[in-house]
Every structure is written in C-alpha cells, then in structure tokens.
LOLO-901327 format. One record per residue (C-alpha): residue in one letter; x, y, z. Coordinates in steps of 0.001 Angstrom, whole numbers, plus 500000, padded with zeros to 6 digits. Each point is the difference from the previous one (the first is absolute). Example, Ala and Ser with C-alpha at 12.3 -4.5 7.8 and 13.67 -1.06 7.14 Angstrom:
<recs>
A512300495500507800;S501370503440499340;
</recs>
This chain:
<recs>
X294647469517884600;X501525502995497996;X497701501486497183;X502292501359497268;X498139503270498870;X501068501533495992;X500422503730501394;X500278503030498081;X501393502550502106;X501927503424498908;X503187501130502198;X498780502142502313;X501143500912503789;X496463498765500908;X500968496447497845;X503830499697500900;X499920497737503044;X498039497670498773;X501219500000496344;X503663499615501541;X498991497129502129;X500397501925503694;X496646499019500981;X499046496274500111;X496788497730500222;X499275496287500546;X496583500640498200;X501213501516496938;X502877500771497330;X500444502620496878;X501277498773496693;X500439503605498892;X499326500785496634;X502262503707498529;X498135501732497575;X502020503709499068;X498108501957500585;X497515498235502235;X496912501287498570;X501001497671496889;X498292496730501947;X497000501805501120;X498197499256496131;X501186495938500593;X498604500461503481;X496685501002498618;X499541497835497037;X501642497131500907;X500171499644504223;X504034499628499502;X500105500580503660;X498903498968503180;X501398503020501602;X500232503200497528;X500859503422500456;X497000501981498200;X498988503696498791;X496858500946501834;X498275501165497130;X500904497204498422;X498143498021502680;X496690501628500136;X499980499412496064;X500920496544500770;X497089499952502369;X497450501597497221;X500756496876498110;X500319497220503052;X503325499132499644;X501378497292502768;X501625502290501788;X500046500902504044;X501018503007501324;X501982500401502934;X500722503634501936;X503629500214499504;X500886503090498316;X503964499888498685;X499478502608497931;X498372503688500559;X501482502932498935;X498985503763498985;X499077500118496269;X500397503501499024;X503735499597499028;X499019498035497470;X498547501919497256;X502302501639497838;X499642503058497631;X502670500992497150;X501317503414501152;X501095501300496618;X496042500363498857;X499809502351502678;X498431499634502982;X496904497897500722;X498016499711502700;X497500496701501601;X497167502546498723;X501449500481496455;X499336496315499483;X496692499659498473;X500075499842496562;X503545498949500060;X502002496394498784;X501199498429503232;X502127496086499703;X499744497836502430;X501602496403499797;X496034498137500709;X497288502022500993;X499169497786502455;X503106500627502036;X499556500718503494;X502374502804500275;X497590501304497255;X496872499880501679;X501293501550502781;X501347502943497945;X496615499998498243;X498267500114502690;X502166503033501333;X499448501885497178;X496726499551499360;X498904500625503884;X502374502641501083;X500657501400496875;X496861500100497761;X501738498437496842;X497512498223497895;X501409495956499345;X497807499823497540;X501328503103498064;X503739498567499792;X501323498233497247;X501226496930501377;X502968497957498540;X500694496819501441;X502805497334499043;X498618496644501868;X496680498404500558;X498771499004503223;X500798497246502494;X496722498689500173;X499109499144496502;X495942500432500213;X500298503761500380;X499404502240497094;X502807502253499552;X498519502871497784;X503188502430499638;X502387500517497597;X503260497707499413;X502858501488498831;X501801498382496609;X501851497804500740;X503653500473501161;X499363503123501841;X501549500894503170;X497406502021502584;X503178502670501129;X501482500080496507;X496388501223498674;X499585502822502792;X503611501164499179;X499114499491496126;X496590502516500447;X497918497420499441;X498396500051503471;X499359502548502098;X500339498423503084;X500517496096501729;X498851498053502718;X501449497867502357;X504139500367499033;X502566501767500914;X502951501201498129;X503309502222500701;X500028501423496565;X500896503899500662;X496984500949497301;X497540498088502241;X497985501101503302;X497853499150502332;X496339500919499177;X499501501389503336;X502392503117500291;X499997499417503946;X500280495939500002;X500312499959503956;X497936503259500789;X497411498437497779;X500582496431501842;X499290501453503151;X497025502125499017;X497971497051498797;X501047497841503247;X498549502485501840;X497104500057498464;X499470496354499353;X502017498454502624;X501005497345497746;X503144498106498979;X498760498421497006;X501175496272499823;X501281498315496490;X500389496690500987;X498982497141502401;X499835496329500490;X497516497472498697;X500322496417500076;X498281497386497573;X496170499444501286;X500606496004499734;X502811500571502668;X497790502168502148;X497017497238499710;X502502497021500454;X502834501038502051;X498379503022502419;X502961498791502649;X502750501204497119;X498558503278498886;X499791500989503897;X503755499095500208;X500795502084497121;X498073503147501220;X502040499355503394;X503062499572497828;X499254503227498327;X499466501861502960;X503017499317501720;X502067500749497155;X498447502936499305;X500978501052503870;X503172499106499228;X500139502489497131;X499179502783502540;X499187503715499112;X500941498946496068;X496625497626500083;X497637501322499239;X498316499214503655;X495924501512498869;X498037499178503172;X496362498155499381;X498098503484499944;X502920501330497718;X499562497466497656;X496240499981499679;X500148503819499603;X502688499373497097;X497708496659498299;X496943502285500185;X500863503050498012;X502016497922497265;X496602498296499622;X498322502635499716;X502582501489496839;X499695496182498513;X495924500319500053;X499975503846498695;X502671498716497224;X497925497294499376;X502820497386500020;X497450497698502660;X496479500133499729;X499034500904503057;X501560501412503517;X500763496719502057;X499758500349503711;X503563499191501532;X498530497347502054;X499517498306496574;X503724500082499016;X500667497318502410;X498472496643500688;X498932498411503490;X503304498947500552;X502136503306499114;X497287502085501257;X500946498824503619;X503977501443499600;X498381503500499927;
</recs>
C-alpha cells in the first residue's frame, strides 16, 4: 500500500528529483502543495499540521518546539546559505558600518526570521552591536502564534526596501535588492563571508525537513522512506545541494541555538539530540 503524504516542498536542486517525479517509491507518494514563496506554508504548517511532509525554517522549529507543536524533525538540510549578503544599508546616508548599528532603526519582514537570527547573532558576536539598542521595525508576526513579538510594526502599507530608500530606516535584514542607492552592509560581502567561516566553521542552515509527529508515531516505515527519498535526491542535486555532513550540520544547529537562546526567541538552549525524536535521531 501507497501512503499519499500532503508535502510542502520549495524548488530546490536538493528537492528537484523528487518534486519532478525522477525518483520513485512503492511505500510512499507527494501530493505537492506550491506556496510562492515557500516560506508562506511554514505558519499553516505550524498552526494547523497542513502537512505531513513540510519544508520548515529552523528557527521556526525550535520555537515550534518551545511550544510542543506536532512536529518531527528530520536531518535534511535543502537550504544553507551564507547570511551576510543579506543585510542592506542605504548608501546615500553615507556610509554605515555593522558597528554603527546600535541605536539605529533596522526593518526586518518578522523578527523571528531565521535569516535574522543569524545576522543577529553575527552582529552581536563578532561585531559587538547591542540588539537590544536597535530600533526594530517589523511588518509580520510570527509563525508560531504563542510567541510574544515585542517590536515595532510598521503602518500599514509599507514596503521594508521602499522605507530604507525613503530614510526611514537605516538599515534591513534579510533582503536583497539591486537598487543602485542600496549596499551591502558588509563593505567586503565575500572577504567578510570567509572571515567568519574561518572562524566559526559554519554554514549556517535556513531550512530543513520535519514531518507531522502523528506520521512519525503511526507510519515510522514512511518517514524512513522519505528521509531515503530525500537523500537520494539531494545526491542527485550534486555540488548545488547543499550536501552538510552529520558533524557539519550539528556544528551549524548548535550555534543558531545558541543566537535563538541569547535573542531570547526559545527559552532555553536545546541540545541537538533533542531536535529529533527516536526515530529521526537514528538517520544521523
């Protein structure tokens, strides 16, 4: 018997053999669900289980955790990237560096973005900004609903880029734009890339898998297909997956626990070993 699994998966070179159908199973199928961009079904994902299968922030899962949500994870990573690209400055204010921060009003679209704690977390460690001095402005709440989301909204109808070309931030968080006014935070994006990889040795991850807990607790022959599944399509995907060994990975899930416990967006520093359950601990 073929389980049908709901599956919300974004199109990466990790994801496109199995989202195009090249890689089959007699244990299990994907109704695919398209959300544009994918990071729109993570919130139904976390308040409502949509999916057995689900694409899924990593911050967003250790909040998810905080608050016991039915949720598994599994260690496939389909998306890691470096972050400091993604923090943009307006170049006509004149120039502004990750120390000039504090004190300053920085958007970002939800504070609780993971792209944003990682950037967070690189200012605040390598760079000695003080989060708690910045001004935050923020233009959506949080995927998981119990958290308490103390910044600033913008008014409604604002646009995050057309406020940092408008003056009325300083700086942004997690976008990117090719508006000739605006630049990169970090003068030296790839100098500054490789500076911090060498002293971390980290490739932070954004997103993994999880899959509903009631599959993992009813169906543990179906999640181990998909993590197969997974894998071979991410080997498939060669160098452009984003192929983090086991020790790679745990390096990378460490330290962005560590920046989600100093910003306070989980209560505590979970062990990695907790991130998984019995079943998905065993993939490792």
């Amino acid at each position: 018997m073929t389980f049908r699994l709901r599956t919300l998966l974004g199109d990466h070179k990790c994801t496109a053999a199995l989202k195009k159908g090249s890689l089959k199973s007699d244990v299990v199928a994907f109704d695919f669900v398209e959300y544009s961009p994918t990071n729109k079904g993570f919130k139904p994902m976390v308040r409502e289980a949509a999916f057995d299968v689900a694409e899924m922030a990593i911050v967003t899962y250790l909040m998810a955790k905080a608050f016991d949500k039915p949720m598994v994870l599994l260690p496939s990573v389909v998306l890691a990237r470096f972050q400091h690209s993604y923090a943009l400055v307006n170049a006509k204010n004149g120039k502004l560096k990750p120390a000039d921060l504090n004190g300053k009003r920085v958007g970002i679209r939800s504070f609780t973005t993971t792209t944003g704690a990682w950037l967070r977390g690189i200012l605040a460690n390598d760079y000695g900004v003080d989060l708690n001095a910045i001004d935050w402005v923020t233009f959506e709440d949080a995927h998981v609903a119990e958290f308490e989301d103390k910044t600033k909204r913008a008014s409604a109808g604002k646009q995050i880029i057309q406020m940092l070309l408008e003056g009325e931030l300083d700086a942004v968080l997690g976008e990117k734009s090719n508006h000739p006014d605006l630049k990169p935070l970090f003068a030296d994006v790839r100098k500054e890339e490789q500076a911090w990889f060498g002293k971390h040795g980290v490739l932070p991850i954004n997103h993994m898998v999880v899959v509903s807990r009631k599959l993992a607790k009813t169906n543990p022959q179906a999640v181990r297909e998909v993590f197969r599944l997974l894998k071979e399509s991410a080997a498939l995907g060669g160098a452009a997956s984003p192929g983090l060994a086991p020790e790679d990975m745990r390096r990378s899930l460490e330290l962005i626990i560590h920046y989600s416990a100093q910003q306070k967006l989980v209560p505590r520093a979970f062990a990695v070993e907790e991130l998984f359950d019995d079943l998905t601990r065993t993939f490792i």
